[in-house]
KEZATOR-623270 format. One record per residue (C-alpha): x negated, y negated, z negated. Coordinates in steps of 0.05 Angstrom, whole numbers, plus 5000, padded with zeros to 4 digits. Example, Ala and Ser with C-alpha at 12.3 -4.5 7.8 and 13.67 -1.06 7.14 Angstrom:
REM residues 2
+------+------+------+
:   c1 :   c2 :   c3 :
+------+------+------+
: 4754 : 5090 : 4844 :
: 4727 : 5021 : 4857 :
+------+------+------+
//
This chain:
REM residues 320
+------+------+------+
:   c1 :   c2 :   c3 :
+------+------+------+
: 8399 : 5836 : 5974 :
: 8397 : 5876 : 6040 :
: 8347 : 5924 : 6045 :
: 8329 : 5886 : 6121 :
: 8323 : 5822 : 6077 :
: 8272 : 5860 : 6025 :
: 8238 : 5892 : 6083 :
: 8221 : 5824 : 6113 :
: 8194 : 5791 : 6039 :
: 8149 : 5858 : 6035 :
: 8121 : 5846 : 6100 :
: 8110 : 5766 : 6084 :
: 8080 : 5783 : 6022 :
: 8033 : 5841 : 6048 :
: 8020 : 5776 : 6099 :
: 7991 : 5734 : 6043 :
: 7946 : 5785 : 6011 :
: 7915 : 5796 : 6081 :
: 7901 : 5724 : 6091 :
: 7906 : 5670 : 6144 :
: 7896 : 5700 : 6222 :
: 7907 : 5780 : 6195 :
: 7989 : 5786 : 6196 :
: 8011 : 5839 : 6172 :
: 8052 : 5872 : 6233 :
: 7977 : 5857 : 6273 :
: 7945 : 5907 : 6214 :
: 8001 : 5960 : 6204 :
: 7960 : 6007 : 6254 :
: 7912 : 6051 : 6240 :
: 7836 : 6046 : 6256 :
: 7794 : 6099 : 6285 :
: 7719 : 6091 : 6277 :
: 7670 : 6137 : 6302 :
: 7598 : 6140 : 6283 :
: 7536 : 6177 : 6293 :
: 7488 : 6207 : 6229 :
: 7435 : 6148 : 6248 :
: 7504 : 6094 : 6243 :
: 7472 : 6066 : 6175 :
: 7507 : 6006 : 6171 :
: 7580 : 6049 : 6188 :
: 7554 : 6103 : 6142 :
: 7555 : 6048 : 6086 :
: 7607 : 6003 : 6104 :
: 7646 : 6079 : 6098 :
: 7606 : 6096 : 6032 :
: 7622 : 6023 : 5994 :
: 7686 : 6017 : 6017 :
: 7685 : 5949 : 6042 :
: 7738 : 5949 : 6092 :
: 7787 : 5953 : 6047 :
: 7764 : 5880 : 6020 :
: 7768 : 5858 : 6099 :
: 7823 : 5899 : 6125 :
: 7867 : 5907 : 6064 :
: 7924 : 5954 : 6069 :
: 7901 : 5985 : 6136 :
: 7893 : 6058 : 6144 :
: 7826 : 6074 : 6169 :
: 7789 : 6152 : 6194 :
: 7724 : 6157 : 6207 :
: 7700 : 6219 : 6261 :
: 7633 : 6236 : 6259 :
: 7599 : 6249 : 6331 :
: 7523 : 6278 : 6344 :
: 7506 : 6227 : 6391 :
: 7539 : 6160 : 6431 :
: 7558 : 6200 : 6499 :
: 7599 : 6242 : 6462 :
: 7628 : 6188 : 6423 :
: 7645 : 6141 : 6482 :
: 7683 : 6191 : 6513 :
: 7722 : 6203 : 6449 :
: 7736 : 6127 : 6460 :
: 7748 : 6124 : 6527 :
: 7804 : 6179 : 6511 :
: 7835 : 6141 : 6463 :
: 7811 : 6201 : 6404 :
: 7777 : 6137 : 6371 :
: 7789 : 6066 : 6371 :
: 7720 : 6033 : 6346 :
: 7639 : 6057 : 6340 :
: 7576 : 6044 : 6354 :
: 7523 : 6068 : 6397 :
: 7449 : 6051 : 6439 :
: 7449 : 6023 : 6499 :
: 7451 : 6064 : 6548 :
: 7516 : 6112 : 6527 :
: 7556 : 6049 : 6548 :
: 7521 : 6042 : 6621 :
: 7545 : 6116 : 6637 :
: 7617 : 6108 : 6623 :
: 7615 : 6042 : 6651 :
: 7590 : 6071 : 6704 :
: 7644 : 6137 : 6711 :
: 7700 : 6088 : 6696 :
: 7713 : 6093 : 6630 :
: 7759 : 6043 : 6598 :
: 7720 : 6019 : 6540 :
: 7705 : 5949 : 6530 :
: 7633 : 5913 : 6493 :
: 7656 : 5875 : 6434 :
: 7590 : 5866 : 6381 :
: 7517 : 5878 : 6387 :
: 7465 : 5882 : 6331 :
: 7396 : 5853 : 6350 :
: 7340 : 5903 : 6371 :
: 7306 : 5948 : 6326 :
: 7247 : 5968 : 6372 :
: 7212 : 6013 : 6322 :
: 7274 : 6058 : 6313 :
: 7261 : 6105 : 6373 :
: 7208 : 6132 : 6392 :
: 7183 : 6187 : 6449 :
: 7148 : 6244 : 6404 :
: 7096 : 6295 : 6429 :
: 7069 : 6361 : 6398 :
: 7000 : 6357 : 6384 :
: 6984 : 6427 : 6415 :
: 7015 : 6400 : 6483 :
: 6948 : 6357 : 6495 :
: 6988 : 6284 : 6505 :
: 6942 : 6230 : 6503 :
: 6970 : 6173 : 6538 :
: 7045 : 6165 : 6574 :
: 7010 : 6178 : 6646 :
: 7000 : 6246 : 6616 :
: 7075 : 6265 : 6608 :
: 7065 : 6290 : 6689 :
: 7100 : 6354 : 6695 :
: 7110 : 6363 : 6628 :
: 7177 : 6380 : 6600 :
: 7210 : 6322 : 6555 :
: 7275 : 6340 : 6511 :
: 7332 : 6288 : 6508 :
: 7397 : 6272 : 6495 :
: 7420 : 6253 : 6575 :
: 7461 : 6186 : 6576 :
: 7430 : 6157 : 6496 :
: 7382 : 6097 : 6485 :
: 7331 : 6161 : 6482 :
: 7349 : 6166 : 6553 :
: 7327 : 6098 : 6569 :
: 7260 : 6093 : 6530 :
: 7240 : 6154 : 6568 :
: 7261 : 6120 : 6631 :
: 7212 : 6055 : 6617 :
: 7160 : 6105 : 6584 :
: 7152 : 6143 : 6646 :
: 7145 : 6077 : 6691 :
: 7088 : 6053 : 6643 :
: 7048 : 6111 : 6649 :
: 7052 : 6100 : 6723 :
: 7087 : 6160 : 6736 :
: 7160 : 6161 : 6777 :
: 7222 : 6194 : 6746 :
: 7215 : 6264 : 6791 :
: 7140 : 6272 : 6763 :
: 7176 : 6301 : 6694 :
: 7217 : 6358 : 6674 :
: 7281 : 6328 : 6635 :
: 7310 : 6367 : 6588 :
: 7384 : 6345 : 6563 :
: 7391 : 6380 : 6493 :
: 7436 : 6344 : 6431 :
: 7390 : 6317 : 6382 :
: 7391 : 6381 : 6332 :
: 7380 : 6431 : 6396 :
: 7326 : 6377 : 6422 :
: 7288 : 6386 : 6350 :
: 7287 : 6467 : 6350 :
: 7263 : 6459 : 6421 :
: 7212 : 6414 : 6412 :
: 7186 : 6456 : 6342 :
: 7186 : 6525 : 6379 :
: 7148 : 6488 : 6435 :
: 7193 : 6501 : 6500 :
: 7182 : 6427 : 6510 :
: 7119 : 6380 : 6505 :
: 7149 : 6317 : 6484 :
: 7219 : 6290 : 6459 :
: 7254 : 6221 : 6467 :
: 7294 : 6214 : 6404 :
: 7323 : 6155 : 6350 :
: 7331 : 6150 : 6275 :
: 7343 : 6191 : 6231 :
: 7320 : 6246 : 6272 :
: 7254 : 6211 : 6292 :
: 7240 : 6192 : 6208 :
: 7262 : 6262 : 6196 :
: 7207 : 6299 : 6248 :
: 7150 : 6240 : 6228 :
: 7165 : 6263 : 6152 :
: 7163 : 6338 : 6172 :
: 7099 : 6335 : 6202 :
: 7054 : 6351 : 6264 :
: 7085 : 6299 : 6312 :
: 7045 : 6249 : 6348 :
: 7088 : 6186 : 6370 :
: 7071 : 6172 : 6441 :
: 7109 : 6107 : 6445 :
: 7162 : 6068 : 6407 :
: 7220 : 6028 : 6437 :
: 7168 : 5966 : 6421 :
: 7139 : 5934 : 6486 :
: 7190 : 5983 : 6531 :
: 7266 : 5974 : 6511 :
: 7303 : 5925 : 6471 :
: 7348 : 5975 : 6434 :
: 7400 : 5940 : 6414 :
: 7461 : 5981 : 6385 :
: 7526 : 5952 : 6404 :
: 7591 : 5963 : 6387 :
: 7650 : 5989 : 6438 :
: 7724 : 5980 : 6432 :
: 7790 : 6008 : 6468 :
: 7824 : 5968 : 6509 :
: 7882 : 5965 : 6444 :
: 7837 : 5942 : 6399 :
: 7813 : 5881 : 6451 :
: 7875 : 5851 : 6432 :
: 7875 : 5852 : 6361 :
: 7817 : 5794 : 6356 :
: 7821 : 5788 : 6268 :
: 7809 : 5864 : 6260 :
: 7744 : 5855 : 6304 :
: 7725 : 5798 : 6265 :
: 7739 : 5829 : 6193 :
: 7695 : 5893 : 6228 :
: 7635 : 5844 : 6241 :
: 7636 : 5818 : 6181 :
: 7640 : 5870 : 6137 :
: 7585 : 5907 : 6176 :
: 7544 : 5847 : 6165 :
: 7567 : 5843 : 6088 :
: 7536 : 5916 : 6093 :
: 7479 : 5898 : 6122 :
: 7461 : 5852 : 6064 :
: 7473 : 5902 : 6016 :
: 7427 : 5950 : 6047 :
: 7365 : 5899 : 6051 :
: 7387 : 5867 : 5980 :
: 7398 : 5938 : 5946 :
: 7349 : 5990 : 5991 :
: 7329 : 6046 : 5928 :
: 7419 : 6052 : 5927 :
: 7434 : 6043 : 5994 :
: 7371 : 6108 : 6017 :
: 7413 : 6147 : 5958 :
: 7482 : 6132 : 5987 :
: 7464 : 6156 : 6058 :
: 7420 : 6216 : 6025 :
: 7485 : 6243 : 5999 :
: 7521 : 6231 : 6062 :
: 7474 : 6260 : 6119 :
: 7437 : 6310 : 6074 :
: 7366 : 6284 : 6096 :
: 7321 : 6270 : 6043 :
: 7298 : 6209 : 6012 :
: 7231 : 6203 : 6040 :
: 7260 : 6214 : 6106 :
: 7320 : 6152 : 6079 :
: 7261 : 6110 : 6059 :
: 7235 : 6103 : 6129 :
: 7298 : 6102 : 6167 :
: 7307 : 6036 : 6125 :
: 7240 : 6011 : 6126 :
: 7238 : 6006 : 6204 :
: 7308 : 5963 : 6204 :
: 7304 : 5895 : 6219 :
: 7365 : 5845 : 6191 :
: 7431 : 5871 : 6230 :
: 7483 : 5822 : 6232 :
: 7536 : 5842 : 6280 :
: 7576 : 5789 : 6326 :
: 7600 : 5783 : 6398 :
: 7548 : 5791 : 6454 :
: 7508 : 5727 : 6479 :
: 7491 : 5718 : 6553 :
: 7421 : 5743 : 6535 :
: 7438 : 5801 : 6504 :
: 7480 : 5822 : 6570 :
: 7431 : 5805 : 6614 :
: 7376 : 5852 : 6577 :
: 7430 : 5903 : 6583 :
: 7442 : 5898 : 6659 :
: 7362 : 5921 : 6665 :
: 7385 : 5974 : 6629 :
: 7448 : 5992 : 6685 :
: 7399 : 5971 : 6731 :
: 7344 : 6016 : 6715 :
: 7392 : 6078 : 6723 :
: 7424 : 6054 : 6791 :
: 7355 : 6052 : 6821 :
: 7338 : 6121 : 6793 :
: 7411 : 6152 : 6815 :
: 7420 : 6170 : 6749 :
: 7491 : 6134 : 6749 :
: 7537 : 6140 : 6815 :
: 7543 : 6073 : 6827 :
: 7517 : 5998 : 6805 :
: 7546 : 5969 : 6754 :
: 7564 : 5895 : 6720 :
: 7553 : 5896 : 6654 :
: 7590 : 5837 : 6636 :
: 7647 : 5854 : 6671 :
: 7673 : 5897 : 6604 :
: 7645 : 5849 : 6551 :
: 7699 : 5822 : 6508 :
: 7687 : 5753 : 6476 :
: 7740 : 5718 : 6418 :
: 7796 : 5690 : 6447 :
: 7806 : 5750 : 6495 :
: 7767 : 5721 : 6554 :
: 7714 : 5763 : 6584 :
: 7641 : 5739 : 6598 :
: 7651 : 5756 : 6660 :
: 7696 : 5705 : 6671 :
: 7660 : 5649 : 6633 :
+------+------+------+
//
């Protein structure tokens, strides 16, 4: 037997064990996923080792990033090949030409954000956030809930004092008091609610969607069954989590280091997540998002959202 000969029944075998629609020579590449500390669901799917039941035999890093900006561009430099962030991270590299592509969306979670405000800074109501100073991460769903926040109070974008600070910077900032108010999602929001002597202005509830999605490279766009086997073992994970919550606040305790009654909330305000492609709705909610920014001149240029959506079969919704 030639070793060519024994090369091709390895490759036909490792075939079969992957199962109809993942061929082997399709899998044989390695996949790079990036997620944030509030990535639950990746956190998990990481933790109970599921992809190894859907993506058998493929070799798989996981890179850790403090928020979705900072991810995205990881992505759009081809440092990472998969991850998940809020919605607006995806509206400013749209928007600076990044090649990154929308392939899954979870649906909202509108009590997972929230804009926060020291109690000594004298915030009543959102009108009241006039010349204050508000921390942020610039370009993150915190981004956009301060955005719709500000408009609901009455107030235009110029009558605040943004502050762009990562979300650990934003928290010592906002404790030390150098700024009144911070926009800011779980963990970090369970995490400041459980330490005490925050007053929640406003949640994402009634102001932003806040779906997460999930972005791809342009590689990865073309490898349709790995997207599918990532949807559904991030929905397999999702199960466990709302089937098995006292394990599943444990399992992310040990990874991110916050504590359990900080865990216990995080979970508590998520909703069902099952992941799958993006529906016409879901873009359309997200081009008020791109839309929102344009008008402000907070992105250089308009944007169509659904011109880098990605839908099975390799067509875009653009051109559906």
């Amino acid at each position: 037997m030639t070793r060519h000969t024994l090369t091709r029944r390895q490759l036909v075998a490792t075939g079969l064990l992957l199962g109809a629609g993942l061929p082997a020579l399709a899998q044989a590449a390695p996949l790079r996923i990036g997620f944030q500390k509030g990535s639950i669901n990746l956190v998990l799917l990481k933790s109970l080792g599921l992809l190894d039941k859907h993506l058998p035999g493929v070799p798989v890093s996981w890179i850790e990033f403090p928020a979705g900006p900072q991810l995205l561009e990881a992505l759009a430099v081809g440092s990472v090949d998969f991850g998940g962030v809020g919605d607006s991270p995806p509206v400013f590299a749209q928007a600076a030409g990044k090649p990154l592509w929308y392939v899954g969306a979870e649906p909202p979670k509108p009590l997972t954000s929230a804009l926060l405000a020291r109690p000594a800074a004298g915030l009543k109501t959102l009108a009241d956030l006039k010349g204050r100073r508000v921390a942020l991460q610039k370009g993150s769903s915190a981004h956009y809930l301060l955005v719709q926040a500000v408009r609901r109070g009455g107030l235009q974008w110029r009558d605040i004092q943004p502050v762009y600070l990562p979300p650990a910077d934003a928290r010592a900032a906002f404790e030390k008091g150098a700024v009144d108010a911070w926009a800011i999602w779980d963990p970090y929001y369970a995490a400041a609610e459980i330490g005490g002597n925050v007053q929640v202005l406003a949640t994402s509830q009634g102001l932003t969607a806040n779906h997460s999605f999930f972005l791809a490279s342009q590689p990865l766009t073309q490898r349709e069954p790995v997207l599918k086997a990532l949807f559904a073992a991030l929905t397999e994970t999702d199960r466990w989590l709302h089937a098995n919550k006292k394990e599943a606040a444990q399992r992310f305790a040990d990874f991110s280091g916050l504590g359990l009654a900080t865990v216990h909330r995080v979970i508590e305000r998520r909703n069902p997540a099952p992941v799958a492609p993006l529906t016409p709705a879901v873009v359309a909610e997200q081009q008020k998002v791109a839309d929102a920014f344009a008008e402000l001149g907070l992105i250089p240029q308009r944007i169509r959202v659904a011109d880098i959506v990605w839908q099975p079969g390799g067509a875009t919704l653009a051109a559906r």
